[in-house]
C-alpha positions as CSV (number, residue, x, y, z in Angstrom):
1,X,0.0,0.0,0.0
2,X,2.9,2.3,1.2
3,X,4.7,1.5,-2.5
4,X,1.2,1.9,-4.4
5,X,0.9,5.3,-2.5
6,X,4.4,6.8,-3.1
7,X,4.0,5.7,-6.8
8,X,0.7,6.4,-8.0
9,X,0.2,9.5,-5.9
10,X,0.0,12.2,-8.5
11,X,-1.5,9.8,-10.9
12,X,-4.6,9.9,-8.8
13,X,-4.8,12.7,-7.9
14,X,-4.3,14.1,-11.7
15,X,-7.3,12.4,-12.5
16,X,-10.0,13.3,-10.0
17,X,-8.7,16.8,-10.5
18,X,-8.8,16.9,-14.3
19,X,-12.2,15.0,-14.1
20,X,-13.6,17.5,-12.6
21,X,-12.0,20.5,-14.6
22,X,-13.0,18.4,-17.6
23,X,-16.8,18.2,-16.3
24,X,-17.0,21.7,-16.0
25,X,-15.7,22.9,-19.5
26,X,-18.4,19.9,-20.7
27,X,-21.0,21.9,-18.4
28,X,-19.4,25.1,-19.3
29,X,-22.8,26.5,-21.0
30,X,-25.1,25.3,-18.5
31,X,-22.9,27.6,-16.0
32,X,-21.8,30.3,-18.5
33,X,-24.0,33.3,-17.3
34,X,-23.7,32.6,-13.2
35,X,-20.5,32.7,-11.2
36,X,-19.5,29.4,-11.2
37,X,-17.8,29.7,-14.7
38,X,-15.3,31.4,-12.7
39,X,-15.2,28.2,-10.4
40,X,-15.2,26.3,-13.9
41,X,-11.6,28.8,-14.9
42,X,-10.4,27.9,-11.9
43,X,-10.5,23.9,-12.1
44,X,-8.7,24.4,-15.2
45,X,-6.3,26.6,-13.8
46,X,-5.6,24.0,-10.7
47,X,-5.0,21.2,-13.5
48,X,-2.7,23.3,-15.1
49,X,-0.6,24.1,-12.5
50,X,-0.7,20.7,-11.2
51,X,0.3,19.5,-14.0
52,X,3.6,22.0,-14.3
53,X,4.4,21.0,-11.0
54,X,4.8,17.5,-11.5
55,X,8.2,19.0,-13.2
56,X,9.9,17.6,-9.9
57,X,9.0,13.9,-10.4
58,X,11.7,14.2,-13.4
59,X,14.6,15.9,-11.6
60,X,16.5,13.2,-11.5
61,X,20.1,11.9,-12.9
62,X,18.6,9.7,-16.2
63,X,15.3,11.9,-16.2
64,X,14.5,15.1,-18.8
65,X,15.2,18.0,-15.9
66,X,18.3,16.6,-14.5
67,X,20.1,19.8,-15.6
68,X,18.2,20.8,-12.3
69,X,19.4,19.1,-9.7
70,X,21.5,20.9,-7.4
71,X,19.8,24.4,-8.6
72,X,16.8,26.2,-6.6
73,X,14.4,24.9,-8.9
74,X,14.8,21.4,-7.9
75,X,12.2,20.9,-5.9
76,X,8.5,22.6,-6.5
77,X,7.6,23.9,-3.4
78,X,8.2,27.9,-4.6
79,X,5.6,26.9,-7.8
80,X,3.1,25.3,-4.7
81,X,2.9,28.5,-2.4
82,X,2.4,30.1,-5.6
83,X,-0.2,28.9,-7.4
84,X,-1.9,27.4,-3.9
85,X,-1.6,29.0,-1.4
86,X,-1.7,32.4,-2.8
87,X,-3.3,31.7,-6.0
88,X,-6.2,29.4,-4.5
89,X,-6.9,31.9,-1.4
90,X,-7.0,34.7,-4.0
91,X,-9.3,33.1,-6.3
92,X,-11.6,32.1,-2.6
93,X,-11.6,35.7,-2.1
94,X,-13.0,36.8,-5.2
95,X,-15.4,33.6,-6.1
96,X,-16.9,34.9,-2.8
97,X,-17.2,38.4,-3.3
98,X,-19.2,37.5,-6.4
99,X,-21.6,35.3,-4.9
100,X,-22.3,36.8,-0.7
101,X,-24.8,39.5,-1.3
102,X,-24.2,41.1,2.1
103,X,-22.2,44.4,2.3
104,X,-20.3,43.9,5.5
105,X,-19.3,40.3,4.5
106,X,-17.9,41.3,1.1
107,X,-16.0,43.9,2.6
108,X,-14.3,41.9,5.1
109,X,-13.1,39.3,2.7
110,X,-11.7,41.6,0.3
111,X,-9.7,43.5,2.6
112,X,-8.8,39.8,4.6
113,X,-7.6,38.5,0.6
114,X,-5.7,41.6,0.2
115,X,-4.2,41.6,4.1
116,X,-3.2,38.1,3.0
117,X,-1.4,38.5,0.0
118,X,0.3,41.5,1.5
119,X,1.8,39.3,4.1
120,X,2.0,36.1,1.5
121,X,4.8,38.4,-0.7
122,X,6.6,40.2,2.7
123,X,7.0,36.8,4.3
124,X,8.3,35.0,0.8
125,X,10.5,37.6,0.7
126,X,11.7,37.5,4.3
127,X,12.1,34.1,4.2
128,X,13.6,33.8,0.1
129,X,15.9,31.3,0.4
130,X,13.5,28.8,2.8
131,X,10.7,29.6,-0.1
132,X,12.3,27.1,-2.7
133,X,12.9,24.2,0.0
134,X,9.6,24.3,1.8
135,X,6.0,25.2,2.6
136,X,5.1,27.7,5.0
137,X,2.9,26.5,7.9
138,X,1.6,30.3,8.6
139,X,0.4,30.8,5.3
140,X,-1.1,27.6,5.6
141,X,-3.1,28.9,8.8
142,X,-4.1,32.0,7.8
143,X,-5.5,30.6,4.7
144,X,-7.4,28.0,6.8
145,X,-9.0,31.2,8.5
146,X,-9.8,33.0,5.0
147,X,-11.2,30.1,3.7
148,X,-13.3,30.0,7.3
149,X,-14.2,33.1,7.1
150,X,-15.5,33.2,3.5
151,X,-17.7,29.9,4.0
152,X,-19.5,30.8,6.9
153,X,-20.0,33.8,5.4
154,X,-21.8,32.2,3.0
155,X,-23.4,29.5,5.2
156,X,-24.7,32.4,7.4
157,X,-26.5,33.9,4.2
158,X,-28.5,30.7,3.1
159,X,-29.6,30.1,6.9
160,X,-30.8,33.7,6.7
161,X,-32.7,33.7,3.2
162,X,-35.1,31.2,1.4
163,X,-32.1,29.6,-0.2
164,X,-31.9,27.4,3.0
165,X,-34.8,25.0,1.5
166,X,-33.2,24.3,-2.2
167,X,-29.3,24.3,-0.9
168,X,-28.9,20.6,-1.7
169,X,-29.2,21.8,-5.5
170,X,-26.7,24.7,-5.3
171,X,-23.1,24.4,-6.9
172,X,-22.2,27.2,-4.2
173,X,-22.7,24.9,-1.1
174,X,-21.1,22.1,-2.7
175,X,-18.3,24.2,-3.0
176,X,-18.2,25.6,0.3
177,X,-18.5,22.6,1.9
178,X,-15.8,20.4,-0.2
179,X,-13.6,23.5,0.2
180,X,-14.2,23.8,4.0
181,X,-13.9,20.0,5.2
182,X,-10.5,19.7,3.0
183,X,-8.7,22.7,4.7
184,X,-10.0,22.0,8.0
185,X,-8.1,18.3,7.1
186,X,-5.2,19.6,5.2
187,X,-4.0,23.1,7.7
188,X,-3.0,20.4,10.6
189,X,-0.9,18.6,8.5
190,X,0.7,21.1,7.1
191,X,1.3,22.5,10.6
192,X,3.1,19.1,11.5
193,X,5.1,19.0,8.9
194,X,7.5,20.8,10.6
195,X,8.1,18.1,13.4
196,X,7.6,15.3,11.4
197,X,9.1,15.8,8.0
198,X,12.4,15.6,8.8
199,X,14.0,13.3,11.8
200,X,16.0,15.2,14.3
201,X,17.1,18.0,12.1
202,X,18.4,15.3,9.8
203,X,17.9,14.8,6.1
204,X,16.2,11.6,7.0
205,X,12.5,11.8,6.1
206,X,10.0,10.1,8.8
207,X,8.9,7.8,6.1
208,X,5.6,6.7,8.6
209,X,4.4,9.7,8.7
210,X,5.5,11.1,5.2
211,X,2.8,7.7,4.1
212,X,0.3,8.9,6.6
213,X,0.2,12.7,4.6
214,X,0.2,11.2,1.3
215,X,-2.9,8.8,2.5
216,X,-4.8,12.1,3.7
217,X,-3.5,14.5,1.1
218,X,-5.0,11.3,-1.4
219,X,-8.2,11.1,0.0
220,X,-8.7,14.5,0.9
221,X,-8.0,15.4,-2.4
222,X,-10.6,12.8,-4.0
223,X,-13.3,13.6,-1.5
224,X,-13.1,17.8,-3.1
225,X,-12.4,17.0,-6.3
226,X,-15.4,14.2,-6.7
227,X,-17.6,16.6,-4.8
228,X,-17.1,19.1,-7.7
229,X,-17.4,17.2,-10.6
230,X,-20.9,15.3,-8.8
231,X,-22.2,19.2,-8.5
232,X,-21.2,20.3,-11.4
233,X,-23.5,17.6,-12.7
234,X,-26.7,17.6,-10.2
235,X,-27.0,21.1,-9.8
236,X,-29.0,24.1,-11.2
237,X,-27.4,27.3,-12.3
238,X,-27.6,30.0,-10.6
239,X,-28.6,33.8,-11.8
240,X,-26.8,36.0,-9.9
């Protein structure tokens, strides 16, 4: 299972991912003139950048990028932090400023996206070299709490409208709730990485609990990803 998990990883994860991207440029028209073609853009755009990251997997001696080894670029965590965890709590940001319809709540998230990325770019650059070797717990966190903060948000507003008695056939709650259960899974283990990652200080990985991340990482990642394409299918558009 360990072997089967180290291996086929990516694989698996490629293809619940691009199933879903693929669903929603199938289902492109029936979403076209609501909000969630944005969410459609952005399954694309996570399938994209998946994809380039994968780079890594052929930085090795007899593999195409071995002119990288040894260089920065070796390893992808810089691309990561990019295109997650800014990229992803950017795009939260402004998927939910497009659909809340209170005020006060759009407010808060568009200054708490911009607060973030402000801190995001001072901290990469604070910590420049560390940036290309590993992920960065905070930003992790405080991601965690934007993504909090935008889906209650928007749990708060169907509880307090009509929408409460037809959620089970909104795109926007499946979202929400795929989104919220897989960072409330993910932020702790990121947060461990720290202690766990690496033995002692050592360059010797804890291999028990690097196979323990990759298991919840996997099915973390199929839970979301298989929520999206299964509500991209059952549920109605939306006229904004």
């Amino acid at each position: 299972m360990e072997e089967f998990l180290k291996e086929n990883y990516h694989i698996l994860t490629t293809i619940t991912e691009s199933l879903a991207a693929v669903t929603g440029l199938l289902l492109y028209n029936k979403y076209r003139f609501t909000a969630a073609k944005y969410f459609i853009y952005f399954l694309v755009y996570l399938t994209i950048c998946d994809f380039i990251s994968s780079y890594s997997m052929y930085v090795h001696p007899d593999k195409i990028f071995r002119f990288l080894i040894g260089t920065i670029f070796e390893k992808n965590h810089w691309w990561s932090t990019l295109y997650w965890q800014i990229g992803a709590i950017m795009f939260f940001s402004f998927y939910y400023r497009k659909i809340l319809k209170t005020k006060n709540f759009k407010t808060i998230i568009k200054f708490s996206g911009y607060a973030y990325l402000f801190f995001s770019l001072v901290y990469i650059i604070l910590n420049w070299n560390a940036f290309f070797y590993k992920f960065f717990p905070v930003m992790s966190i405080l991601g965690a709490i934007i993504i909090l903060i935008c889906t209650v948000f928007y749990f708060i507003e169907i509880l307090q409208s009509d929408k409460v008695l037809t959620f089970y056939r909104s795109i926007n709650f499946y979202i929400s709730f795929a989104i919220f259960i897989w960072w409330l899974i993910i932020t702790p283990i990121d947060f461990y990485d720290v202690y766990f990652a690496y033995d002692s200080g050592s360059n010797n990985r804890d291999w028990n609990f690097v196979f323990l991340q990759l298991e919840i990482f996997l099915f973390a990642n199929i839970f979301m990803y298989s929520t999206y394409t299964f509500a991209l299918i059952w549920c109605k558009p939306e006229n904004d």
